[in-house]
C-alpha positions as CSV (number, residue, x, y, z in Angstrom):
1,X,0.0,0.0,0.0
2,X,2.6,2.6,0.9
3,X,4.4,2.2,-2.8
4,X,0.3,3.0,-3.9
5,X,0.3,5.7,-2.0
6,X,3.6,7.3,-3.1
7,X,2.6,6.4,-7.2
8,X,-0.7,8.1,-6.4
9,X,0.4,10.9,-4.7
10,X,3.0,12.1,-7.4
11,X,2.3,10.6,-10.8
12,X,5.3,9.8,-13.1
13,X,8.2,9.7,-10.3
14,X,10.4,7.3,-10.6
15,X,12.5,5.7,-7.9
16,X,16.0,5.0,-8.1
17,X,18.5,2.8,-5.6
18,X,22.2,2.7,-6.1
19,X,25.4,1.9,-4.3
20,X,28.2,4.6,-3.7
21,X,31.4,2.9,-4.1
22,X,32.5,2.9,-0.7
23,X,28.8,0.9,0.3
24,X,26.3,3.5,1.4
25,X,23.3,3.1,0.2
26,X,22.2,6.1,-2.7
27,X,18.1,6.4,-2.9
28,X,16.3,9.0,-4.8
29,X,13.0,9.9,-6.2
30,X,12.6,12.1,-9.6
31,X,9.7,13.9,-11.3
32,X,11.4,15.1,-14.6
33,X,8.3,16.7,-15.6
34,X,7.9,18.7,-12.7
35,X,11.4,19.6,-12.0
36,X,11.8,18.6,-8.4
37,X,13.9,15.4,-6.3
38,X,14.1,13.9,-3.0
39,X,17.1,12.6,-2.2
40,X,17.1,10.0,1.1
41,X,20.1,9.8,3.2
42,X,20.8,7.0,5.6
43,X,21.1,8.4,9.2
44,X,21.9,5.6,11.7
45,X,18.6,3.6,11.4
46,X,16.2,6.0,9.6
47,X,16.5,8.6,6.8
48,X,16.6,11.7,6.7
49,X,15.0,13.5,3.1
50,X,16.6,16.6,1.3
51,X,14.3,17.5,-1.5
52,X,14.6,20.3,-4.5
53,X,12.6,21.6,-7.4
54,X,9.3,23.4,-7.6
55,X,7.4,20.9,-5.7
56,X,8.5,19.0,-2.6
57,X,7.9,15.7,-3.3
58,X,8.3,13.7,0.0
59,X,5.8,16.0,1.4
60,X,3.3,15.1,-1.0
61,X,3.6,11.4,-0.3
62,X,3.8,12.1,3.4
63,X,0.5,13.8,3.6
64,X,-1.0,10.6,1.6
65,X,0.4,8.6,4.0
66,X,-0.3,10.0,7.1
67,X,-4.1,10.4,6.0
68,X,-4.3,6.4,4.9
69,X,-2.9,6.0,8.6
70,X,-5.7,8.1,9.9
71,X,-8.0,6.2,8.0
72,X,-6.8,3.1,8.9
73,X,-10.2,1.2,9.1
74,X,-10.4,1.5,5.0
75,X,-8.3,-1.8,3.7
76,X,-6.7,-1.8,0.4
77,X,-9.8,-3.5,-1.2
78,X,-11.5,0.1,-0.5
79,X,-9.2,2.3,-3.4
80,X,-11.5,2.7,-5.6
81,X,-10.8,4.4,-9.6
82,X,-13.5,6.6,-11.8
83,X,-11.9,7.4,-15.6
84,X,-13.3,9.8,-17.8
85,X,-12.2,11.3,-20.8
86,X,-10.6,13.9,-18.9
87,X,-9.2,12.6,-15.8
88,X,-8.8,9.6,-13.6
89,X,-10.2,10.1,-10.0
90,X,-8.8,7.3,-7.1
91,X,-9.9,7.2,-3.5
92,X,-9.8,5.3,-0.4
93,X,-12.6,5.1,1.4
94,X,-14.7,9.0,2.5
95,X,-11.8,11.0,3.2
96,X,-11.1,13.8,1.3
97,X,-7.4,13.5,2.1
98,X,-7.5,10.2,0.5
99,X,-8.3,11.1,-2.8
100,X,-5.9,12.1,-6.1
101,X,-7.3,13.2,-9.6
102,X,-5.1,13.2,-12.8
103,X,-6.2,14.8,-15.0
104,X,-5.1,13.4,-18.5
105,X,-3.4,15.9,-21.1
């Protein structure tokens, strides 16, 4: 669900994972189209996130995230999709906070 949630949240980014050659661990997330990045850096057993471009990214997936916690009584069988010509609409359950349209170009 999280992954979802992240794909949802900011259409088109694209995940990458690499190795820096002496072993730490590289993780980023691009959106071309938009211009922006996060970039996550290992601290001790978490990560810390730097982010950059016009739109900030991990905030965007945070705020999905947090709201699926808050609605936590909504399983994954609740995401529900509406397409029209112009757009696709997904939700989870009532929230508003859980709920993403693209609209298509």
């Amino acid at each position: 669900m999280p992954a979802f949630l992240a794909q949802l949240a900011v259409p088109g980014a694209q995940f990458v994972r690499a190795t820096r050659s002496d072993g730490a661990p590289l993780r980023y997330l691009f959106a071309p189209e938009r211009g922006s990045f996060a970039e996550f850096i290992a601290d001790g057993d978490g990560w810390s996130v730097r982010q950059g471009g016009p739109v900030a990214l991990w905030d965007d997936i945070e705020r999905a995230l947090v709201a699926r916690q808050d609605n936590r009584s909504q399983g994954f069988e609740a995401a529900r999709l509406r397409v029209t010509e112009g757009s696709h609409l997904y939700w989870i359950g009532s929230s508003p906070s859980v709920r993403w349209e693209h609209r298509l170009a």
